[in-house]
N, C-alpha and C positions, 0 to 999 in steps of 0.2 A: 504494500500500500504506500509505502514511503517512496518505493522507486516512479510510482505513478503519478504523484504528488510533484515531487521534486520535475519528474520528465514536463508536465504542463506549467510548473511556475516557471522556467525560462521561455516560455512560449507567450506565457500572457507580460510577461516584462519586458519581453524585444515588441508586443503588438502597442503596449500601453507608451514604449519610447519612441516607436514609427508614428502614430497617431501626435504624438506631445509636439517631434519634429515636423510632422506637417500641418500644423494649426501657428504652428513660429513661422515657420516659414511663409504658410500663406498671411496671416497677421503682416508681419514686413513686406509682400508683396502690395497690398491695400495700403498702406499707410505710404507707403513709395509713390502709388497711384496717383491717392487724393493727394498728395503736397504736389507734384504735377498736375495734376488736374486745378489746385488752387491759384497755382501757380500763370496756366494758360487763360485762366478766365478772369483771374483777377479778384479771386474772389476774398484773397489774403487781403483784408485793409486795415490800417491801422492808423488811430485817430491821431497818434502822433505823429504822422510821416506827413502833416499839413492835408491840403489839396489835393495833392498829390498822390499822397497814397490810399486814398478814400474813394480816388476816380478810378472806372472801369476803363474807359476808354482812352486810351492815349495815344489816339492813331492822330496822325496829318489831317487836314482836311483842305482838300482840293474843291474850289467854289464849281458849282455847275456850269458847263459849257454855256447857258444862257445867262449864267448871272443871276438867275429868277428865282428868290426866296421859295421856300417850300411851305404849305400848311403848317407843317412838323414843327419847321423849326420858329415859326412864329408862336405855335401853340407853346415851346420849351422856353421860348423867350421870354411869354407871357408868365408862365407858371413861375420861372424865377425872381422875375420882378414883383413876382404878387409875393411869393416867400417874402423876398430883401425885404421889403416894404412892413409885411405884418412883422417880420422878426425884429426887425430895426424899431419899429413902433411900441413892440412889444420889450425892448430891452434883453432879449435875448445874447449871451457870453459866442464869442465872436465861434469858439468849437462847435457849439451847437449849432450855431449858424450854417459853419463851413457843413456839418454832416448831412442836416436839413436837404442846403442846396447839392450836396454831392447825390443821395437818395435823389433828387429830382435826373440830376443828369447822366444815374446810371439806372434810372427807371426807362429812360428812352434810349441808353448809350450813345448819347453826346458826350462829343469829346470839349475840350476848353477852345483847341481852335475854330470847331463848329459854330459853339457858341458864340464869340469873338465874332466870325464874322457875321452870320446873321444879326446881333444887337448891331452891329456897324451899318448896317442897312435899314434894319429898323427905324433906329435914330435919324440917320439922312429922309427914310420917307416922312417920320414922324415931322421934321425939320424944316423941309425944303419943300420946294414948287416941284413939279416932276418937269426934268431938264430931258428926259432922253425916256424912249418906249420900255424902260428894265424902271425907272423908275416912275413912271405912271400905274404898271403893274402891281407894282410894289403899292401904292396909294392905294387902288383900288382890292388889292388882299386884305390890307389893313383896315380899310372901312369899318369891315362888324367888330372889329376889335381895338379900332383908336380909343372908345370911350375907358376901355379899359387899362389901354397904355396910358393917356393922361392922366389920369387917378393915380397912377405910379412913376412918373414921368421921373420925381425927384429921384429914384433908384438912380438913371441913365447920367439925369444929370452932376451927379454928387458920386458917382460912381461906387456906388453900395456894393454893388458888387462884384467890384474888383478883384475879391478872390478867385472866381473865375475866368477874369483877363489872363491872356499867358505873357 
């Protein structure tokens, strides 16, 4: 009885070591994964690395072959300015601010140059007479939405949001 004993307890201690090594092993292969994986999506942020490290997006942004604002980016333009606005009003600490508008521009994945140049457009149609067919466009997008760029206007002007400039 003892040799039958002895003959399966080296059997279940090599299966209980094979089973230990491959739960480590695959353990470290997932953990390898997901910090790659946080790594490509950006999803590592960290409040302390400013702006910067909070944004998803930090690609280039190359302006459209026509020049011509999108909905999109009017709609993100809006949305930040109405943040700066309530948050500034509201006394909100400049951190909580920056994460605020970061969550806005990686809920659409705009990046800080996107941003940059749409409000640079914004502001001119806000601004000017339309000089040229890109910025009469640009007027007439902004129509249902000037009442609510004016209400906000000081954001642009006082540049509140200059965390977002690059």
């Amino acid at each position: 009885m003892t040799e039958e004993r002895s003959r399966w307890g080296w059997k279940r201690w090599t299966f209980i070591l094979a089973v230990a090594a491959a739960v480590t092993v695959i353990s470290i292969r997932v953990v390898g994964f997901l910090e790659e994986a946080q790594m490509s999506l950006g999803l590592d942020r960290r409040t302390d690395a400013g702006m910067d490290g909070l944004l998803i997006n930090h690609q280039g942004f190359d302006p459209p072959a026509d020049s011509l604002l999108r909905p999109s980016q009017v709609h993100v333009a809006l949305r930040i300015a109405e943040a700066v606005d309530s948050l500034t009003a509201a006394g909100t600490k400049t951190s909580a601010m920056q994460s605020t508008l970061a969550d806005i521009m990686n809920e659409h994945m705009a990046s800080r140059a996107s941003y940059s140049w749409a409000r640079t457009q914004i502001v001119r149609a806000l601004s000017r007479r339309p000089a040229s067919h890109r910025d009469s466009v640009h007027v007439d997008m902004l129509r249902m939405t000037r009442p609510r760029f004016e209400k906000v206007r000081r954001v642009y002007r006082d540049t509140l949001d200059r965390s977002l400039l690059p």
